[in-house]
Structures are given as C-alpha cells and as structure tokens.
LOMI-993555 format. One record per residue (C-alpha): residue number from 1; residue in one letter; x, y, z. Coordinates in Angstrom, 3 decimals, padded with zeros to 6 digits, always signed. Example, Ala and Ser with C-alpha at 12.3 -4.5 7.8 and 13.67 -1.06 7.14 Angstrom:
residues 2
i  aa  c1  c2  c3
1  A  +012.300  -004.500  +007.800;
2  S  +013.670  -001.060  +007.140;
//
This chain:
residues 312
i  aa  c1  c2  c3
1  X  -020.000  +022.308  -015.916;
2  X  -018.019  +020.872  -013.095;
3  X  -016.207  +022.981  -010.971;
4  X  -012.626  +022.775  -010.117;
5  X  -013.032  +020.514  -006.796;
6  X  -014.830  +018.450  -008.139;
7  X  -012.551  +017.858  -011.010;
8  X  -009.643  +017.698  -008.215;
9  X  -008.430  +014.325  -007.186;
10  X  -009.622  +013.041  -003.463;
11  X  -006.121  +011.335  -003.264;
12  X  -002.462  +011.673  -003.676;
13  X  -000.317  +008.940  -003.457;
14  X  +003.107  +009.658  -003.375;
15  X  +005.870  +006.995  -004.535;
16  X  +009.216  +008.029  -004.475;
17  X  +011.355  +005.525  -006.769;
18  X  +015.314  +004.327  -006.844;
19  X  +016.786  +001.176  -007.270;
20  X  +013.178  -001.022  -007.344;
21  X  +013.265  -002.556  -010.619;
22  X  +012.661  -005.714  -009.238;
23  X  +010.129  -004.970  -007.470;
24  X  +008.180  -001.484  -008.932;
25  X  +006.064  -003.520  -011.387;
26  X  +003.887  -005.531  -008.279;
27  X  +003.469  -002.136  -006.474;
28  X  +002.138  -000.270  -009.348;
29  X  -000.328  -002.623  -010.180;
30  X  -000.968  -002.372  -007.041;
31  X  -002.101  +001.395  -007.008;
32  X  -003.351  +001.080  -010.350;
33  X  -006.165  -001.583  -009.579;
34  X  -007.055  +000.336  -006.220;
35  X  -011.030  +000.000  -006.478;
36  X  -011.216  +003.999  -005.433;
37  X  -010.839  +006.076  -008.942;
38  X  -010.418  +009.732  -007.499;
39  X  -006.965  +008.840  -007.258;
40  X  -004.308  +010.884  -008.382;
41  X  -000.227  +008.803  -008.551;
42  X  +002.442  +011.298  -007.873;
43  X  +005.953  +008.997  -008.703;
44  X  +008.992  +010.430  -008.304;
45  X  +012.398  +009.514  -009.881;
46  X  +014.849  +010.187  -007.331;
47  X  +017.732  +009.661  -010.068;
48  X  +017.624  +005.893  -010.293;
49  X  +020.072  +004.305  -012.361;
50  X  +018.556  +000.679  -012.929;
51  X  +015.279  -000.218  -015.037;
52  X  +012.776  +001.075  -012.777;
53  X  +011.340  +003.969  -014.869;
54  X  +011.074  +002.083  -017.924;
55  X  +009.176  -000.999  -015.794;
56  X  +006.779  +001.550  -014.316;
57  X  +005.880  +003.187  -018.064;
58  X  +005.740  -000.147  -019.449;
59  X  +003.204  -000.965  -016.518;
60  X  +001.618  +002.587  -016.903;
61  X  +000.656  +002.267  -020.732;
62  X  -002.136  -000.674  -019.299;
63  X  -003.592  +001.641  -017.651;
64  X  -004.492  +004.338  -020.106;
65  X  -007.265  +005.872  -017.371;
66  X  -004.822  +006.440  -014.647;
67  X  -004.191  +009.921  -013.407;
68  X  -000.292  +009.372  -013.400;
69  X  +002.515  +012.461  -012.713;
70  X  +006.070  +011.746  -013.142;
71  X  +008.142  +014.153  -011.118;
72  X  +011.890  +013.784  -012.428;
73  X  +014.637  +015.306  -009.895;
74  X  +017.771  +016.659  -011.436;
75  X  +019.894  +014.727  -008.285;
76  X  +019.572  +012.290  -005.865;
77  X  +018.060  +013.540  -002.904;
78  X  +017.014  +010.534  -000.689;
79  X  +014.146  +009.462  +000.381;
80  X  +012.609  +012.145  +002.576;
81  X  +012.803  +014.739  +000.652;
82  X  +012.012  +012.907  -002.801;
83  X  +008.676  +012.332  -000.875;
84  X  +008.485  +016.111  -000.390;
85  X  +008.725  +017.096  -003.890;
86  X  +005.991  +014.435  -004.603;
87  X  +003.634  +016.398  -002.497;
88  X  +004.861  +019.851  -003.259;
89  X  +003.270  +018.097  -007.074;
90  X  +000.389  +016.527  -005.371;
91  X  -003.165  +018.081  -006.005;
92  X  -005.280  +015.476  -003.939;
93  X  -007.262  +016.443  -000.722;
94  X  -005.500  +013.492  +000.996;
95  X  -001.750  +012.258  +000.710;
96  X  -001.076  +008.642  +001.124;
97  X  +002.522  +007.497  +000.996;
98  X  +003.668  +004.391  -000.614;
99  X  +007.461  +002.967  -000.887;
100  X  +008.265  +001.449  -004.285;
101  X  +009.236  -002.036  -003.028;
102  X  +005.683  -002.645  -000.736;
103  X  +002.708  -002.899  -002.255;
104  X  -001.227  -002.448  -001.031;
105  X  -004.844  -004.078  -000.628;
106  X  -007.015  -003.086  -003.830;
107  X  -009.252  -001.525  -001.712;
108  X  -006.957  +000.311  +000.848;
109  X  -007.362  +003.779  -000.607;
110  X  -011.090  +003.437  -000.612;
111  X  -011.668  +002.045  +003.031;
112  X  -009.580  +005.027  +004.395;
113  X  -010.702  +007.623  +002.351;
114  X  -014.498  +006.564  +003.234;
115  X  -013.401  +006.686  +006.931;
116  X  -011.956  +010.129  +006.365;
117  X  -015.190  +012.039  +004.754;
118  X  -017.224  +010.195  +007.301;
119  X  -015.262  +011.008  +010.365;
120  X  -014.212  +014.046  +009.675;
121  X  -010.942  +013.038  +011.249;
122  X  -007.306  +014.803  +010.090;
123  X  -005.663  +011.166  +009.711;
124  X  -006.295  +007.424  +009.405;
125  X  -004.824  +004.624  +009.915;
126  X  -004.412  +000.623  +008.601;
127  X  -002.601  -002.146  +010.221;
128  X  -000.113  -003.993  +008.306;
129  X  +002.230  -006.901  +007.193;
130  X  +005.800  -007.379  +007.207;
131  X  +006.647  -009.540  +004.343;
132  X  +009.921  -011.854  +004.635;
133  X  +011.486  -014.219  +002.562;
134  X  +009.823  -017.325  +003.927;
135  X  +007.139  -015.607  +006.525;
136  X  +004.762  -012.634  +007.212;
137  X  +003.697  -011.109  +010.291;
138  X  +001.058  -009.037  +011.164;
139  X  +000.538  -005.549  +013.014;
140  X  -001.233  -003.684  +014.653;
141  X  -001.805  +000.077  +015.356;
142  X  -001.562  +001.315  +018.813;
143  X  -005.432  +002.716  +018.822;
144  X  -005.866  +005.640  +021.363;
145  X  -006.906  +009.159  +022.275;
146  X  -004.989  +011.773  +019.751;
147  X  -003.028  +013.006  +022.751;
148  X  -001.788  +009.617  +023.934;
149  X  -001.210  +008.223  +020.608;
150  X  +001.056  +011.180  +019.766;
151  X  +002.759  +010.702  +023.626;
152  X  +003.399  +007.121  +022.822;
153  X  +004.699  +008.429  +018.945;
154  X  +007.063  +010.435  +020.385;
155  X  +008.398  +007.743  +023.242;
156  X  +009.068  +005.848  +020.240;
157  X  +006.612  +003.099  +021.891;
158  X  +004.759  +002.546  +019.127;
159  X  +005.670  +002.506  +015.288;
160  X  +005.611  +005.933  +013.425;
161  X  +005.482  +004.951  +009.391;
162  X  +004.442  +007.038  +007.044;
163  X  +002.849  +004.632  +004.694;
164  X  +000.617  +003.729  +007.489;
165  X  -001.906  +006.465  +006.867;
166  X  -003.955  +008.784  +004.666;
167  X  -003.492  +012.308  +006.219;
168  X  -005.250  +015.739  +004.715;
169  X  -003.140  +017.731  +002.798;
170  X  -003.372  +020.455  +004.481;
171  X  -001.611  +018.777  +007.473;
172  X  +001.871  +019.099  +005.241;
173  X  +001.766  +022.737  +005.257;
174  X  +004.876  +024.440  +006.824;
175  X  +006.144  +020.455  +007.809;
176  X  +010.065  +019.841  +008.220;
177  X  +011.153  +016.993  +005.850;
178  X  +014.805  +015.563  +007.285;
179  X  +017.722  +015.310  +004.838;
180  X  +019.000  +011.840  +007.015;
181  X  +016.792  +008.892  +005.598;
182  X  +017.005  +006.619  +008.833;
183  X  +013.850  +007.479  +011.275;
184  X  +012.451  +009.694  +008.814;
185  X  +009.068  +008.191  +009.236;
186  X  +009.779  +009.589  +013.427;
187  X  +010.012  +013.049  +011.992;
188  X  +007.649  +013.477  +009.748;
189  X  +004.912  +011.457  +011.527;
190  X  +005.323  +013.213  +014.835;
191  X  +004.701  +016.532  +012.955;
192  X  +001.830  +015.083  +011.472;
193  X  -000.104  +013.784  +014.546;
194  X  +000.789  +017.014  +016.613;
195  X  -001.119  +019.411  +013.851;
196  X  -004.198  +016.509  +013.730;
197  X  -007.321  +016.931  +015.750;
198  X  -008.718  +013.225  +015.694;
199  X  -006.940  +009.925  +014.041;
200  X  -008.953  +007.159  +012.793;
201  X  -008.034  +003.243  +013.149;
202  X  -008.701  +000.695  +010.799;
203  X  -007.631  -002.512  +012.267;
204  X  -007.543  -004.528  +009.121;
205  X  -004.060  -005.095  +007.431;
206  X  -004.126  -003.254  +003.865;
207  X  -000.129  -002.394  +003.541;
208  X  +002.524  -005.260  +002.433;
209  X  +005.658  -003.877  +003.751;
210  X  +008.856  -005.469  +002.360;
211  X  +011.437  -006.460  +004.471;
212  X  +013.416  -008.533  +002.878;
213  X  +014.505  -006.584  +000.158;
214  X  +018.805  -006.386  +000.376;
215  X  +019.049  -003.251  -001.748;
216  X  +017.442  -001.337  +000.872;
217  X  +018.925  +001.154  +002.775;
218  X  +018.049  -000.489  +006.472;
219  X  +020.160  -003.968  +004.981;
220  X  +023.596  -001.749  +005.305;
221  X  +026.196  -003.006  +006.171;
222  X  +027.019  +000.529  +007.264;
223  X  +025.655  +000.694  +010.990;
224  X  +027.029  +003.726  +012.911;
225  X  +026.326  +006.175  +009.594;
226  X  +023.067  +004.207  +010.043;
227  X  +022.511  +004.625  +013.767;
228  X  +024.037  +008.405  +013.477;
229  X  +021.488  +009.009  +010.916;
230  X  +019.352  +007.693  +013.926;
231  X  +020.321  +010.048  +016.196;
232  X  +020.362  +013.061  +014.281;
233  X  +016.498  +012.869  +013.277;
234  X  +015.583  +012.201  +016.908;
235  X  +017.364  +014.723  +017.992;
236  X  +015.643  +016.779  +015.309;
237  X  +012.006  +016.277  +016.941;
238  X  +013.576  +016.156  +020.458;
239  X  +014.347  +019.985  +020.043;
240  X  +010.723  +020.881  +018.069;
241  X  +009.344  +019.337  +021.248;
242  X  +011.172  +021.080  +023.846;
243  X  +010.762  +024.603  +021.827;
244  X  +007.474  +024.741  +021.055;
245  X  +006.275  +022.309  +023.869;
246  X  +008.181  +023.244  +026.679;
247  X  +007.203  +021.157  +029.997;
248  X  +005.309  +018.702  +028.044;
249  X  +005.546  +015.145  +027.476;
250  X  +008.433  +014.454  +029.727;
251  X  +008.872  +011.137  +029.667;
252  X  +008.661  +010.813  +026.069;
253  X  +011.671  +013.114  +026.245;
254  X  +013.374  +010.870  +028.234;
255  X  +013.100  +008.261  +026.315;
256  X  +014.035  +010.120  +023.115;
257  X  +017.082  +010.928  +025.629;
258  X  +018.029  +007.884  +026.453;
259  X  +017.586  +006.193  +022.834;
260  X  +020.478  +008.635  +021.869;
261  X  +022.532  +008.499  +024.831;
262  X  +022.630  +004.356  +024.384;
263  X  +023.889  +005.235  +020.323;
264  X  +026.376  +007.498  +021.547;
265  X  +028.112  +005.574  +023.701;
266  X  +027.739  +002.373  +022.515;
267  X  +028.438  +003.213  +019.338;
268  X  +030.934  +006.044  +019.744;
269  X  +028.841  +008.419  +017.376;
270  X  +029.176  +011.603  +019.712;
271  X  +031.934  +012.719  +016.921;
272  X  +029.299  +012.836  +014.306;
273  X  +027.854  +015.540  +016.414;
274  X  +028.338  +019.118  +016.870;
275  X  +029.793  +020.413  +020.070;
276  X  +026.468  +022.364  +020.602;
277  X  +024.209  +018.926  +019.783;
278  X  +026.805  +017.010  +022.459;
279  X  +026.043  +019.251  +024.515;
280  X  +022.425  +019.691  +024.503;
281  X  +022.179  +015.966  +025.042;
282  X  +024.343  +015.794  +027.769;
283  X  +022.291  +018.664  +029.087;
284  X  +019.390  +016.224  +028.496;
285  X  +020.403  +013.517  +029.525;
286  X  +021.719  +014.824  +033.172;
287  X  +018.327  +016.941  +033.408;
288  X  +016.036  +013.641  +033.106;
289  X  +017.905  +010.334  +033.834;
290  X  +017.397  +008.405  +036.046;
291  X  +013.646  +008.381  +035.762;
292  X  +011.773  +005.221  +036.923;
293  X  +009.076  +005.782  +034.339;
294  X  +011.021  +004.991  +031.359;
295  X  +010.809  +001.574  +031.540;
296  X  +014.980  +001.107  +031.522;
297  X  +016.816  +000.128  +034.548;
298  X  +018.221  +002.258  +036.884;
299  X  +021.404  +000.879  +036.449;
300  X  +021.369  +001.279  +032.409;
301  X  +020.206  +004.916  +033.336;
302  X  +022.762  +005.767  +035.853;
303  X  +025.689  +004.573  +033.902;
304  X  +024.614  +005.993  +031.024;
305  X  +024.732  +009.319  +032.800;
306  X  +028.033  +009.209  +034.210;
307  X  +029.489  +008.637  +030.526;
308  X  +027.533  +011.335  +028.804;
309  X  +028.964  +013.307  +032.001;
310  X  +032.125  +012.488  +030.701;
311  X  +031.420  +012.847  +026.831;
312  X  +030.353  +016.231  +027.169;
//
C-alpha cells in the first residue's frame, strides 16, 4: 500500500482567477497538458463576476485525470492574498505560481521540478516572454551566487516575479503576503530568496507572460494609487530588511530609498503615508543619499534630499 507521500502531489500550482474570461481557457490547457503528472492545480476564485469559472469547468471536465481544487473566497481580496489562500490549500512539495491571463511551456513543471530533486536547491528558476499585441520579447534571469542574487532582488536591479519559479513549500512558512497588489511579486520574492539556501537557473524561456491584456490592473489609468501602492510594499521589505538585517545590504537600501523618495515627490504621494512612514523615509533618505554607488546622479540624489528635508 502506498504511503501518504507518495500519494502527495510533487507540485502545487497556484492560479488565482478574476476578470480572465477571455483569456483562462489558453492557460488552463496550459497546466492541464503539462507533461509532469504529480501535479496538483490549486485555482482560486477571487469573486469574479464575468465567465471565468464556468470557462475553466467547461475546460476542466476534458480533463477528467486532473488533480483540480477550487478554492472559492467569500470577497474579493486581490491578488496577493488570493495567492495565499491557494497555498494555505496547496498539498504539493513545491508551489509554482501562475497568473490566469499567461500561460506555460508543456514541459515547464517537469524541467524545474527535475532540477529541484536533483539539485537539492530551495528554488528554481525559468526565463521568460513578454507577450504583446504585435511582438514578444525575451528574458533572462540574472544567474548568480544566492547572496548576490538576493542583493540585486532587493536593489530592485533585477526582476522579482513570482511566476518565475518553483520554490519548496516549506519556504512559505511564516511569509508576509501584502494587501497592496502593485510590487507584490518585490515582497513576496525577497522573502522567498532570503529563507533559500541555493537557487537554480534554467535559461530556457517556459513562461508566456501577458502584457497586453487592458483589464489588468498595471493598464490603470489610476497612477499615483498605482505608484502609492508602489511605495507602500517597498517600504514594507525596506523595514524587514533594516530589522532583521541591520547593517546589511546598504546600497540595496538606498536604492529602495531613493525609488520612494523619486514617487513621493514627483508624484506628491507623501499624503498617502503615515506621519511615522514620512518620517522613516526621510530618516532614510537623509541617512544614505547621496551615495555614488547607486548608480543615480548626484544631482538627482542631492535634490531629492533637500525636498524630503522639507516633506518631513
């Protein structure tokens, strides 16, 4: 008789869903032909109001062998923290993230779970393509050390999606999902990487990342609740850094200081902070700047630091 891990599924892949009907039914066909079987789809309304549940079971009923949960959420909670419930459901030894409106390779899951059990490492990586209406492009991981990869993660010098990478599940324990949906990825990935003892690359692209798609939440119209939203989750993993890493990775500070500062002012969004975030910014900002190993200008630096001066 088999025992219970071996009954349990290798992989979790988490797809939180709202607003996609047009595009749901290519993305789970997408995870449903994955050549890997120990697969285990964790979908998650978050309250949608169009057709997209009713696509995905009509897709879902072709697939009769599919290991398929439905988490339903009494209210909308974004997307963040509909991907949180999706794991708090998930069973698999890995999680792998996937947003509604991208889809993947067929043999994705496979090629980084193999890479996984034979590396031993905590997380790994594919590159990628950004689809548009009329072009793609390609890119590429940033492949380093765990210690510099997670520097240039939290200099924001090198891209920090989620949907990037197949991480053990234990890596999720005791993580902070943000409530703000822009730079989410920042937050949760930077947690990530810090708890991981190796990373794996896999420079071949295997995720089709949509960016064309107008209903989503980066197409806006709404920039400074956009840009505050920005702000807020750096600021989020700014302070995690500097409290439990004190002394460390300075200039990735600064830059994470800087990248606010520039919103603030240019954008007028200090009033969508607290006096006590203004201040610790401002704190920040006249602790750090000018630095000449940011890669910004001194003169971008100073006069950025004689308005905070005065914002504060």
């Amino acid at each position: 008789m088999e025992n219970e891990s071996s009954l349990r599924p290798k992989v979790s892949i988490v797809v939180p869903i709202h607003g996609v009907e047009q595009f749901i039914e290519r993305c789970a066909r997408s995870l449903f032909n994955q050549t890997f079987k120990g697969v285990e789809f964790v979908f998650v309304n978050d309250c949608t109001t169009d057709n997209s549940m009713a696509i995905l079971e009509s897709v879902r009923k072709e697939y009769v062998d599919a290991n398929v949960k439905i988490v339903n959420l009494e209210q909308n909670v974004g997307l963040p923290q509909a991907r949180c419930k999706g794991i708090e459901q998930a069973s698999g030894d890995y999680i792998l993230h996937v947003d509604s409106d991208d889809w993947i390779e067929p043999d994705m899951v496979e090629r980084l779970y193999q890479r996984a059990v034979e590396s031993g490492a905590d997380m790994v990586c594919c590159d990628w393509v950004e689809e548009y209406a009329d072009h793609s492009e390609l890119f590429s991981h940033f492949e380093a050390s765990r210690d510099i990869y997670y520097d240039t993660i939290l200099a924001l010098d090198t891209d920090a999606y989620v949907w990037s990478r197949l991480t053990k599940r234990e890596m999720y324990e005791g993580l902070e999902f943000p409530t703000c949906n822009m730079f989410e990825d920042f937050v949760i990935t930077s947690q990530l990487v810090a708890k991981t003892r190796s990373i794996e690359f896999i420079h071949t692209p295997m995720y089709h990342y949509l960016r064309n798609n107008a209903t989503s939440i980066r197409s806006s119209a709404n920039t400074r609740k956009i840009l505050s939203q920005e702000v807020q989750n750096i600021f989020n993993v700014y302070q995690r850094v500097t409290r439990e890493e004190p002394g460390q990775h300075q200039r990735a500070i600064g830059r994470m200081l800087f990248a606010m500062g520039y919103h603030l002012m240019r954008h007028n969004l200090h009033t969508c902070l607290t006096k006590e975030q203004r201040h610790a910014i401002s704190s920040g900002i006249r602790s750090h700047l000018p630095d000449q190993s940011l890669d910004f200008s001194m003169t971008k630096q100073i006069v950025l630091w004689m308005k905070v001066w005065i914002m504060r």
